[in-house]
NUTOR-550493 format. One record per residue (C-alpha): residue in three letters; z, x, y; residue number from 1. Coordinates in nm, 4 decimals. Layout:
N
REC   code         pz         px         py   pos
REC    Ala          Z          X          Y   NUM
...
% end
This chain:
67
REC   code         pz         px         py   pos
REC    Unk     0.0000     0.0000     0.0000     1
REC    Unk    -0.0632     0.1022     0.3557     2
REC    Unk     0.2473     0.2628     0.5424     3
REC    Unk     0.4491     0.2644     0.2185     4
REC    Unk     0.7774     0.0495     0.3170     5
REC    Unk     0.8462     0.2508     0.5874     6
REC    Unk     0.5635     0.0771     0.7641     7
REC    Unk     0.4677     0.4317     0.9244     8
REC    Unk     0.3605     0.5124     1.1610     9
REC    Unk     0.6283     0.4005     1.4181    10
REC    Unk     0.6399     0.0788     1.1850    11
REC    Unk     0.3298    -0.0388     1.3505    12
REC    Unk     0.1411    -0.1275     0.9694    13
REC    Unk     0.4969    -0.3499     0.8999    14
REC    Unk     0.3008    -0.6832     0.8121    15
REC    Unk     0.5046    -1.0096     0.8393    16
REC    Unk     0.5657    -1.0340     0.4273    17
REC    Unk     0.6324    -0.6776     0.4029    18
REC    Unk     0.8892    -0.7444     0.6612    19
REC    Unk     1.0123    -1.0569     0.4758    20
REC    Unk     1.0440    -0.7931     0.1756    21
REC    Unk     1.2394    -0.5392     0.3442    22
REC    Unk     1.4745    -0.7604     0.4893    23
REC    Unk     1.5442    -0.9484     0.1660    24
REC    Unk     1.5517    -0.6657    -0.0658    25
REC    Unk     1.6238    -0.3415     0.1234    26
REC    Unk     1.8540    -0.4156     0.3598    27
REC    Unk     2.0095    -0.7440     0.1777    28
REC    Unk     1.9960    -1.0183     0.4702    29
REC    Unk     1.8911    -1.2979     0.2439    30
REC    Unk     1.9846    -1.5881     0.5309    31
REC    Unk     1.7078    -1.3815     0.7592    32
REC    Unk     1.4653    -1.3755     0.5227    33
REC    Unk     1.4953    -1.7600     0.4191    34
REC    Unk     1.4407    -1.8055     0.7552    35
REC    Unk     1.0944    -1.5727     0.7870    36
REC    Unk     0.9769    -1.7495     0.4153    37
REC    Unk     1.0229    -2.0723     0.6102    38
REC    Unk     0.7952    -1.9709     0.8293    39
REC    Unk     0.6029    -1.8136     0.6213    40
REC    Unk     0.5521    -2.1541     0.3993    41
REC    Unk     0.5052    -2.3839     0.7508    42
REC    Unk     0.2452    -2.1681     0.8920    43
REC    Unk     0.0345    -2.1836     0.5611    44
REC    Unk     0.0945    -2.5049     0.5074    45
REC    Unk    -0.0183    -2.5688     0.8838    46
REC    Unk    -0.3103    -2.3552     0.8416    47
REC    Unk    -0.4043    -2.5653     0.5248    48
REC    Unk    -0.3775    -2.8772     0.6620    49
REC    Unk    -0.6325    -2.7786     0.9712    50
REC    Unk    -0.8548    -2.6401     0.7571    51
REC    Unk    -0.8755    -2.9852     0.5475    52
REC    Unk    -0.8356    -3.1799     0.8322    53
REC    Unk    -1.1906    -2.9728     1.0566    54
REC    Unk    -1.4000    -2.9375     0.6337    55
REC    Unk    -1.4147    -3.3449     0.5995    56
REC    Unk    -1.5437    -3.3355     0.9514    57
REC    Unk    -1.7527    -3.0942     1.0012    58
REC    Unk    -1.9383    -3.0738     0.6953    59
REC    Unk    -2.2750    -3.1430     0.7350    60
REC    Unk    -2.4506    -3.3315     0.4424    61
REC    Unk    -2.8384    -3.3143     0.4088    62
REC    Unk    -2.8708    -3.6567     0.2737    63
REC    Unk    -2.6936    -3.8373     0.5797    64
REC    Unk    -2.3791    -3.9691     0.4219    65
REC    Unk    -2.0398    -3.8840     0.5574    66
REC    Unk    -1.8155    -3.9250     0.2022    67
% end
């Protein structure tokens, strides 16, 4: 993996689950990293639903019909 889980250099390659990881695992704060999988699952779930929401709509079907 990029950066290792030091996230060098200057922790600038620290992605948000690697984060999630390293505060869970590494440095044992399990109530902060509930929180950031929270987030984690409401942003994906967010990003899923806008992505079902704008395919129905904006799917263009040769034949005319909108189903």
């Amino acid at each position: 993996m990029i950066g290792g889980t030091n996230g060098d250099p200057q922790a600038s390659l620290l992605f948000f689950p690697m984060v999630f990881y390293r505060e869970a695992f590494v440095f044992s704060r399990m109530g902060y990293a509930s929180v950031l999988a929270i987030v984690i699952f409401v942003v994906t779930m967010l990003a899923t639903g806008l992505l079902f929401y704008f395919g129905q709509r904006l799917v263009y079907y040769a034949s005319g019909e909108t189903s």
